[in-house]
One Martini backbone bead per residue (centre of mass of N, CA, C, O) as a GRO file, in nm:
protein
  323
    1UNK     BB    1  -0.288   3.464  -1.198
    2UNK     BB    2  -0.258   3.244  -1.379
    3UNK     BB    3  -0.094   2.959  -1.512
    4UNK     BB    4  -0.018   2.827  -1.775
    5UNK     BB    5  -0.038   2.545  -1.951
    6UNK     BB    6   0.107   2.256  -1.997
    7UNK     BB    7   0.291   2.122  -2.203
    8UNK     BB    8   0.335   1.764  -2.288
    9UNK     BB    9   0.606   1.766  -2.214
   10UNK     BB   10   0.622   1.952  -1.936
   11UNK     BB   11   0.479   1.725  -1.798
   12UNK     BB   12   0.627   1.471  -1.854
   13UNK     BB   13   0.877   1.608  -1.697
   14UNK     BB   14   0.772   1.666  -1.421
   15UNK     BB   15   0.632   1.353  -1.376
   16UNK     BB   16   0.940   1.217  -1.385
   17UNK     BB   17   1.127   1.401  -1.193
   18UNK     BB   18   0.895   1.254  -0.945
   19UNK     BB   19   1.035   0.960  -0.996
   20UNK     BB   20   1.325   0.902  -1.061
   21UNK     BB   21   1.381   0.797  -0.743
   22UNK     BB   22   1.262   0.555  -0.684
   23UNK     BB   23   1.207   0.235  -0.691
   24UNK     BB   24   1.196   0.026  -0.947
   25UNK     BB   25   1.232   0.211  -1.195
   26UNK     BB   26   0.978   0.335  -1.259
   27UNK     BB   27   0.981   0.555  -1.474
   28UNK     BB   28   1.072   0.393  -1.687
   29UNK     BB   29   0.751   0.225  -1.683
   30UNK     BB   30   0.556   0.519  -1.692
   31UNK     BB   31   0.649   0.656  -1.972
   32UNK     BB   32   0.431   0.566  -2.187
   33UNK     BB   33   0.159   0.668  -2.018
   34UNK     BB   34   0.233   0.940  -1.956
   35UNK     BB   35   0.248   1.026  -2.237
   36UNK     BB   36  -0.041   0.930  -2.321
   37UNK     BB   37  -0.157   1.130  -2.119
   38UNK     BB   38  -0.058   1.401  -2.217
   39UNK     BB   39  -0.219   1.379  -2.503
   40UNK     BB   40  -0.501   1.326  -2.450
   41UNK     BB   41  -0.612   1.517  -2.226
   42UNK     BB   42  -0.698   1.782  -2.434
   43UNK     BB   43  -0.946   1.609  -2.548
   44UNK     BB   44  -1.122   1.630  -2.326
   45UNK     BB   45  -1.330   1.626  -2.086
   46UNK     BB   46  -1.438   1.630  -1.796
   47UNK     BB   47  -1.608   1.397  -1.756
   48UNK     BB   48  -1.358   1.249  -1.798
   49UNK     BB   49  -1.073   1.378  -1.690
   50UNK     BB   50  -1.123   1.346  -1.414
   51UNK     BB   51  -1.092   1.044  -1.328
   52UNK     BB   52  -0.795   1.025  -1.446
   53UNK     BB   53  -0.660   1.212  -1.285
   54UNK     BB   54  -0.729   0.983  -1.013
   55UNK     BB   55  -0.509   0.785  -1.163
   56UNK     BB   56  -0.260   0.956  -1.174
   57UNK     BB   57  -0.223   1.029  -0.923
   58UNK     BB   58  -0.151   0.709  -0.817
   59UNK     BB   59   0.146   0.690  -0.973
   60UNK     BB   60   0.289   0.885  -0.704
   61UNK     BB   61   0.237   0.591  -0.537
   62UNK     BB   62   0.366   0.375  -0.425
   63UNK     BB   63   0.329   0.087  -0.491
   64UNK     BB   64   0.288  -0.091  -0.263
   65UNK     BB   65  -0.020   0.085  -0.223
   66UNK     BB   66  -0.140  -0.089  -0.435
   67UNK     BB   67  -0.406  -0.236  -0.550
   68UNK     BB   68  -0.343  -0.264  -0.830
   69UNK     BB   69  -0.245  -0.154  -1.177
   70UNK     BB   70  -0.251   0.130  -1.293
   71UNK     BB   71  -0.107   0.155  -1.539
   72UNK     BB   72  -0.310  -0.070  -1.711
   73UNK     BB   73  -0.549   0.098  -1.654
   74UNK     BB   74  -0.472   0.334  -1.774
   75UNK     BB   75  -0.419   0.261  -2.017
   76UNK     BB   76  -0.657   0.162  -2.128
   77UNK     BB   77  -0.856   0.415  -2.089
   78UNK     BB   78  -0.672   0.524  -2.344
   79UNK     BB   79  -0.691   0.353  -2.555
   80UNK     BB   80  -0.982   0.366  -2.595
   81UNK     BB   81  -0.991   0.695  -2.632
   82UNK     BB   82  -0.838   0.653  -2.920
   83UNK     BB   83  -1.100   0.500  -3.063
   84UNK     BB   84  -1.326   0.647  -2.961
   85UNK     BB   85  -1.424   0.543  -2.690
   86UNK     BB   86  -1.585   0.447  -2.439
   87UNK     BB   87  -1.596   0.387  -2.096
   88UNK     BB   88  -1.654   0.126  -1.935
   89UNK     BB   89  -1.793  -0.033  -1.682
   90UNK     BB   90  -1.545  -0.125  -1.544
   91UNK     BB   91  -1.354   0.120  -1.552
   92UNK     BB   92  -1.580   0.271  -1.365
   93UNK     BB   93  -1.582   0.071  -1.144
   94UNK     BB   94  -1.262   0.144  -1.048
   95UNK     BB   95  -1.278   0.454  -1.036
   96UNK     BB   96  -1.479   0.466  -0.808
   97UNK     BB   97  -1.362   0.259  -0.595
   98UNK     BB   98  -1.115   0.457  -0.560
   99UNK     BB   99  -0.911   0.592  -0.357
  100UNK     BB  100  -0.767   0.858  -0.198
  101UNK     BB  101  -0.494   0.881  -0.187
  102UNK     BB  102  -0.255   0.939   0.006
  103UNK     BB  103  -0.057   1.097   0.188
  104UNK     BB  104   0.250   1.210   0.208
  105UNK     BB  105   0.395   1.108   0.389
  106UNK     BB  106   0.330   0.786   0.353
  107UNK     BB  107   0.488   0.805   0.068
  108UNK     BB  108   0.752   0.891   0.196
  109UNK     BB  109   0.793   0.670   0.330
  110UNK     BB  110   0.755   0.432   0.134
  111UNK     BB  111   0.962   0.505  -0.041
  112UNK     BB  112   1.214   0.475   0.135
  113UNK     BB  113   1.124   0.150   0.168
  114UNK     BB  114   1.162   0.044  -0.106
  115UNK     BB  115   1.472   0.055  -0.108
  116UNK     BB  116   1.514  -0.146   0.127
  117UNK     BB  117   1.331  -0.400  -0.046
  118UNK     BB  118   1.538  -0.362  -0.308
  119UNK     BB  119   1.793  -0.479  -0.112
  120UNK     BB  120   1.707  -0.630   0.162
  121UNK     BB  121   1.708  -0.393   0.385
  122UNK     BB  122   1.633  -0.387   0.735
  123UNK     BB  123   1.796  -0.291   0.973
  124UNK     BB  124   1.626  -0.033   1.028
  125UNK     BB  125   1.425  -0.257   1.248
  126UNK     BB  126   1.686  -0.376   1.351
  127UNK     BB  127   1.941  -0.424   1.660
  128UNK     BB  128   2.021  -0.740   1.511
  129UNK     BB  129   2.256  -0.981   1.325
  130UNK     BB  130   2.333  -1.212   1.453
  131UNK     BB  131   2.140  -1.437   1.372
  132UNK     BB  132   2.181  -1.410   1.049
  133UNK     BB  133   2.510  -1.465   1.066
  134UNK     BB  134   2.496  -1.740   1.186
  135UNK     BB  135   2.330  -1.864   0.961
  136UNK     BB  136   2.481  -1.807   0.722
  137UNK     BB  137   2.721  -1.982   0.806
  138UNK     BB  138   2.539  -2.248   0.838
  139UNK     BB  139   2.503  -2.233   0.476
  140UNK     BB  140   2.730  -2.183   0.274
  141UNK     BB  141   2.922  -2.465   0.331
  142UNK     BB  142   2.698  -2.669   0.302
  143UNK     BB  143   2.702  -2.965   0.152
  144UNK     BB  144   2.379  -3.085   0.142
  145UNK     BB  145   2.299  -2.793   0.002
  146UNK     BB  146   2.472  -2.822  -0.224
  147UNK     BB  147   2.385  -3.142  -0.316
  148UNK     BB  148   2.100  -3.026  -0.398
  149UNK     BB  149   2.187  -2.795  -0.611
  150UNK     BB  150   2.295  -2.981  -0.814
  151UNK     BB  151   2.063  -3.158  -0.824
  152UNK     BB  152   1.867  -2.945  -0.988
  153UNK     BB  153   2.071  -2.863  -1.213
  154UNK     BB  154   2.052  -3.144  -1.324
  155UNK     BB  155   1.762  -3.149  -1.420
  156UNK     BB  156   1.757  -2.842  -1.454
  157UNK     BB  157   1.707  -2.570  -1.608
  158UNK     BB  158   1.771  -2.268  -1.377
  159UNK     BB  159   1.808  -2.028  -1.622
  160UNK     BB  160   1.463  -2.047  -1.647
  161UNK     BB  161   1.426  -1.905  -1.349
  162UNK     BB  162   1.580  -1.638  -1.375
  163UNK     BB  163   1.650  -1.330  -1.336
  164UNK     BB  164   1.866  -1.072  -1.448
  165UNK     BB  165   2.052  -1.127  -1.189
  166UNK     BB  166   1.999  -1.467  -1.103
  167UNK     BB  167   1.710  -1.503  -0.942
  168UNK     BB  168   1.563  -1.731  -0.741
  169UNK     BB  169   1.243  -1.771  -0.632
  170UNK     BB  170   1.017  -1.834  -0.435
  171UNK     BB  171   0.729  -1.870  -0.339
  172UNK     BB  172   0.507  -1.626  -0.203
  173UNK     BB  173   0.381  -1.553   0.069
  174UNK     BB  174   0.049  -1.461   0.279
  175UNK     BB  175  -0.173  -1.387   0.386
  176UNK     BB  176  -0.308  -1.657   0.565
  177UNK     BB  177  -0.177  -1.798   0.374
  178UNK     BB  178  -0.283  -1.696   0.089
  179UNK     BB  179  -0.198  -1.860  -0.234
  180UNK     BB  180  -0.175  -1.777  -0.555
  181UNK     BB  181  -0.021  -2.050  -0.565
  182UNK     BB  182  -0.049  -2.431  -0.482
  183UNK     BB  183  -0.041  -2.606  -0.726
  184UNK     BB  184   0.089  -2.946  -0.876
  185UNK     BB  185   0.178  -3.027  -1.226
  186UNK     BB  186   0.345  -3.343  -1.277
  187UNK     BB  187   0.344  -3.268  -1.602
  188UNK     BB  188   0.543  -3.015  -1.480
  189UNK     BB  189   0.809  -2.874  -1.476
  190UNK     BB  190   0.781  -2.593  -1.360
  191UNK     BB  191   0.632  -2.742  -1.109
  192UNK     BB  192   0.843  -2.896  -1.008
  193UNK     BB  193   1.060  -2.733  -0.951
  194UNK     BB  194   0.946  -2.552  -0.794
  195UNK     BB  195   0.853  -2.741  -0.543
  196UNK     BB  196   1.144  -2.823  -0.508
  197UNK     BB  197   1.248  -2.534  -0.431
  198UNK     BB  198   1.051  -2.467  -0.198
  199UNK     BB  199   1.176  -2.736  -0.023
  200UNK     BB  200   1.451  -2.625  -0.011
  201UNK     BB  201   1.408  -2.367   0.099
  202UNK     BB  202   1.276  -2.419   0.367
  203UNK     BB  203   1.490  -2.631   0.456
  204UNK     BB  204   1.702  -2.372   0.488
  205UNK     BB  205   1.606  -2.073   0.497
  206UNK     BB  206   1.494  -1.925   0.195
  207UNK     BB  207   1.437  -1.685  -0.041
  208UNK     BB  208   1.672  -1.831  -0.265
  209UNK     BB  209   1.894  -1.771  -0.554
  210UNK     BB  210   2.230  -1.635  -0.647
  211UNK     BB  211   2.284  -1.863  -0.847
  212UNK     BB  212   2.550  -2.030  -0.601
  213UNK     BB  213   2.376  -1.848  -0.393
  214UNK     BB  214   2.235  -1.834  -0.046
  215UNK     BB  215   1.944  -1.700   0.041
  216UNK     BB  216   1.888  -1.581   0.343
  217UNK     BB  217   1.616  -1.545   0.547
  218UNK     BB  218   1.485  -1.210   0.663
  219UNK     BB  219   1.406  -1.018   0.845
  220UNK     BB  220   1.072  -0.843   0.797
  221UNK     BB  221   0.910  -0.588   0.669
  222UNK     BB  222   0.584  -0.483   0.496
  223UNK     BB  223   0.431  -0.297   0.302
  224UNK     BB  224   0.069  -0.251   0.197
  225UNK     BB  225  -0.242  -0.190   0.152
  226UNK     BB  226  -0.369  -0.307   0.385
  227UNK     BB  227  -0.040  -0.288   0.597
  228UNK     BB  228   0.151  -0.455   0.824
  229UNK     BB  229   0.445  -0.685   0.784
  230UNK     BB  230   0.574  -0.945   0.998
  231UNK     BB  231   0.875  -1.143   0.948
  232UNK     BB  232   0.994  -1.428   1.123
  233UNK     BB  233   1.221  -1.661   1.092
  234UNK     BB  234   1.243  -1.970   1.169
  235UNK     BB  235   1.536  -1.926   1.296
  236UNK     BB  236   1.453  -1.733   1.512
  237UNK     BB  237   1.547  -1.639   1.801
  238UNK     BB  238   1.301  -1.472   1.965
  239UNK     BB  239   1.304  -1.088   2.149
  240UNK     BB  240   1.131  -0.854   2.114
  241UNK     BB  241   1.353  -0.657   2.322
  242UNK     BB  242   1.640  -0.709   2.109
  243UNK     BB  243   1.513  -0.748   1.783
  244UNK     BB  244   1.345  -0.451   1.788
  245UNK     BB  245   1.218  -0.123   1.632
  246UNK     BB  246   0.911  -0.013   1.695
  247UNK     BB  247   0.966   0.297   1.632
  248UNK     BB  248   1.012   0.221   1.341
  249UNK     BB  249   0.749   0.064   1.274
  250UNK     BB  250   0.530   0.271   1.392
  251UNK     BB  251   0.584   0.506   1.189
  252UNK     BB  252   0.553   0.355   0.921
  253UNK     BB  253   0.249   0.266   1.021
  254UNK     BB  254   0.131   0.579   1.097
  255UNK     BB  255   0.124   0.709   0.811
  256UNK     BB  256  -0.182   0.605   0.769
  257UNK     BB  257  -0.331   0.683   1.031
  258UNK     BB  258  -0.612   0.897   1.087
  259UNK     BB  259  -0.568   0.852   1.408
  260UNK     BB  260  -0.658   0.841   1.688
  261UNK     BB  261  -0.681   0.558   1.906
  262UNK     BB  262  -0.926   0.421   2.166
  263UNK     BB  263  -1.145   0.344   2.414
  264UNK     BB  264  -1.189   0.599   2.491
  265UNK     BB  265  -1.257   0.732   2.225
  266UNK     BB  266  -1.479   0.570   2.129
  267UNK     BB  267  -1.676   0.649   2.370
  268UNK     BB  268  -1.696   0.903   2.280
  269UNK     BB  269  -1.805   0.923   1.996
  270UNK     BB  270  -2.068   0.783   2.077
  271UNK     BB  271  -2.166   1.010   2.242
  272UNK     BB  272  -2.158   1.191   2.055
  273UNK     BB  273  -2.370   1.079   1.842
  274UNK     BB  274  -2.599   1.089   2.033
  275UNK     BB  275  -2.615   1.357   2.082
  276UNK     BB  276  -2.650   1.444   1.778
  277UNK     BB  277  -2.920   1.340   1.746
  278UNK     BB  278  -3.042   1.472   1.927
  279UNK     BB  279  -3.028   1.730   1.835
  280UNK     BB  280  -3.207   1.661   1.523
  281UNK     BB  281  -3.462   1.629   1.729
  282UNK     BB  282  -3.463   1.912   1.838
  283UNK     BB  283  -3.446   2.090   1.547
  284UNK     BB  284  -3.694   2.011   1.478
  285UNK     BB  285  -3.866   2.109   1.705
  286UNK     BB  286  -3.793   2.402   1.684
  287UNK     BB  287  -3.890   2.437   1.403
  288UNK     BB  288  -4.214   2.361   1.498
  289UNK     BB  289  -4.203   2.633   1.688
  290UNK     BB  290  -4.048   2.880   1.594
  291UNK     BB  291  -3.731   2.883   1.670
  292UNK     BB  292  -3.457   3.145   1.744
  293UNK     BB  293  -3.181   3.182   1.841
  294UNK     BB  294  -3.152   3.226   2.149
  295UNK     BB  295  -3.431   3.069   2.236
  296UNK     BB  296  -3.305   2.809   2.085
  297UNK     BB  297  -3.047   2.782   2.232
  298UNK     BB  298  -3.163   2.710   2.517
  299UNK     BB  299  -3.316   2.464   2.433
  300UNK     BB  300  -3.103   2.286   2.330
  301UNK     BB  301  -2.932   2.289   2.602
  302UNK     BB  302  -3.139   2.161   2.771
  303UNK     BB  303  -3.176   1.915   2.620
  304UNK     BB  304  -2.849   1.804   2.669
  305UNK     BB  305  -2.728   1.918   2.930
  306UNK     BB  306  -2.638   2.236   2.878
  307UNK     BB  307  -2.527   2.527   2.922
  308UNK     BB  308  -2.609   2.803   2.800
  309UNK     BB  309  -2.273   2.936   2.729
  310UNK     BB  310  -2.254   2.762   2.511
  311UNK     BB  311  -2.122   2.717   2.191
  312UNK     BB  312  -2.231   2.721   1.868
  313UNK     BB  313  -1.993   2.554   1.771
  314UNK     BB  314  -2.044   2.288   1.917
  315UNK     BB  315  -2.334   2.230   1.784
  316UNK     BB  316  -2.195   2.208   1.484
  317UNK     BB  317  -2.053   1.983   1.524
  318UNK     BB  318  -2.223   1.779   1.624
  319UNK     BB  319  -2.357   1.771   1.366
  320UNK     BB  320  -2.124   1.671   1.164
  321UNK     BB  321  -2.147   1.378   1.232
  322UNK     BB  322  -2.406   1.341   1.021
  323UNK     BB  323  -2.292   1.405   0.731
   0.00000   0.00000   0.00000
C-alpha cells in the first residue's frame, strides 16, 4: 500500500529538515521558494509538475554544483504558474537542458566541504601551514601595508563596501583567468576603490580585510560546477610531495566522475563499439536469412570470431553499447 500523500506543511518541513546542516544558512533562503512550491504543486497536472520535480531535486544539491541559481529559476516558474500563465520558451529552455542532478556521494562530500569553504579553512586537504604562518607573521605588523590601508580609508567610506562580517574582498579570480567583470570606470568611485583594493590585495597576497585585519591568501582546493580547481598562492614555495594531501583532494574530486578510465579502458571500449557495429550488421544479416535460436547463435559466433560456446548476455551487452 502507498504511504497518503504529504500535507503541504509536512512536505515543506521536511524539505527544510534535509537541508538545515547545509553551510551559507542556505535553508534560511531556500525557504521562501519551497513554501511557494509545495503549495503550487498540487495543482497542476503532470506534464507541468514533472519538469518542476526535476528543479526541486536540484535545489538538494550543494550550491557549489549549481550551474545556475536554480532558486531564482525554480522561484520564476512558480511566479509564472501562480498567474495562471504557461511556462514560456526560457523556462522549457532551461529545463531540458538541466542534467540530473548529481549522485548521492559527490552531494554528501560538497556539502561537508562547503562548511570548510565557508569558514576558509583547507587544512585537511594540505599537510602543512606553516608556509602560510609564517607570511602571516610578515604582514600582520607590516607598517607599509597599515600605511597604504589608512590611506585607502582615508579616500573612501570603505565601510560600504564590506559585508556583514565586515570583510571586504578582492574581485575574485575564475577559470583561464575569464573574470566576470575586468574594466574600471575612473569616473565610479566604486570601480576606482575596488581596483585599488585589487592592486592592494595583489600586493599583499590578500583574500581581503575584516575590518583593519589583512586576511591572507590560503592554499585552497574549491570545487565547481565544472571540476576541481587548486589555487597555490603566489607567495607559496610550493613542494608538491610535502605539501598537499593528494588523496584528499582525489576522492573529493573522484565522488563525481562516471567510471575507471584511461588508456586501456578507452582502446577496449573503441573495441567493444566496432565489435558492437559488427554484430548489427550480422543481426541485419540473420533477420535478412530468417535465421534463429541455436542456428543464429552460432552464425553470429562465427561472424565476431568468438567460440560457439559464448553466452548469449554478452551478445546482449554487446547491442546495449549502441543504444
Amino acid at each position: 500500500m502507498n504511504a497518503a500523500p504529504k500535507s503541504t506543511n509536512e512536505a515543506l518541513t521536511s524539505d527544510l529538515k534535509k537541508l538545515e546542516s547545509r553551510a551559507f544558512q542556505f535553508a534560511g533562503w531556500a525557504t521562501d521558494v519551497l513554501k511557494d512550491y509545495h503549495a503550487v504543486m498540487p495543482k497542476l497536472d503532470e506534464g507541468v509538475a514533472g519538469p518542476l520535480r526535476a528543479l526541486h531535486a536540484w535545489v538538494f544539491v550543494p550550491t557549489t554544483l549549481w550551474p545556475f541559481n536554480i532558486l531564482d529559476v525554480l522561484g520564476d516558474c512558480l511566479l509564472t504558474l501562480k498567474k495562471r500563465k504557461k511556462l514560456n520558451r526560457s523556462h522549457h529552455l532551461l529545463l531540458e537542458f538541466l542534467p540530473d542532478p548529481p549522485g548521492m556521494e559527490a552531494c554528501t562530500a560538497v556539502a561537508e566541504h562547503e562548511h570548510n569553504v565557508q569558514r576558509g579553512s583547507y587544512e585537511d586537504l594540505i599537510k602543512t601551514s606553516a608556509k602560510f604562518e609564517q607570511a602571516q607573521l610578515g604582514i600582520n605588523a607590516n607598517p607599509e601595508l597599515q600605511s597604504q590601508w589608512a590611506r585607502l580609508k582615508g579616500d573612501f567610506d570603505v565601510g560600504q563596501f564590506a559585508d556583514h562580517k565586515g570583510v571586504i574582498r578582492r574581485t575574485m579570480g575564475a577559470e583561464r583567468n575569464m573574470r566576470p567583470r575586468f574594466s574600471v570606470d575612473m569616473g565610479k568611485p566604486a570601480d576606482v576603490f575596488q581596483a585599488a583594493f585589487d592592486a592592494f590585495c595583489q600586493r599583499w597576497n590578500l583574500y581581503g580585510m575584516q575590518h583593519d585585519e589583512p586576511l591572507l591568501l590560503k592554499f585552497a582546493v574549491n570545487v565547481t560546477p565544472y571540476g576541481t580547481m587548486i589555487l597555490i598562492p603566489s607567495y607559496w614555495s610550493f613542494d608538491p610531495k610535502r605539501d598537499i594531501r593528494w588523496d584528499a583532494i582525489a576522492n573529493l574530486h573522484r565522488t563525481r566522475v562516471p567510471g575507471r578510465q584511461g588508456s586501456v579502458l578507452a582502446e577496449g571500449k573503441a573495441q567493444r563499439l566496432g565489435q558492437a557495429q559488427v554484430l548489427r550488421r550480422l543481426d541485419e544479416e540473420a533477420k535478412r536469412l530468417k535465421l534463429k535460436g541455436e542456428e543464429k547463435h552460432l552464425f553470429l559466433c562465427a561472424g565476431l570470431g568468438w567460440v560457439s560456446e559464448t553466452s548469449p548476455k554478452r551478445l546482449t551487452r554487446l547491442r546495449s553499447l549502441l543504444k
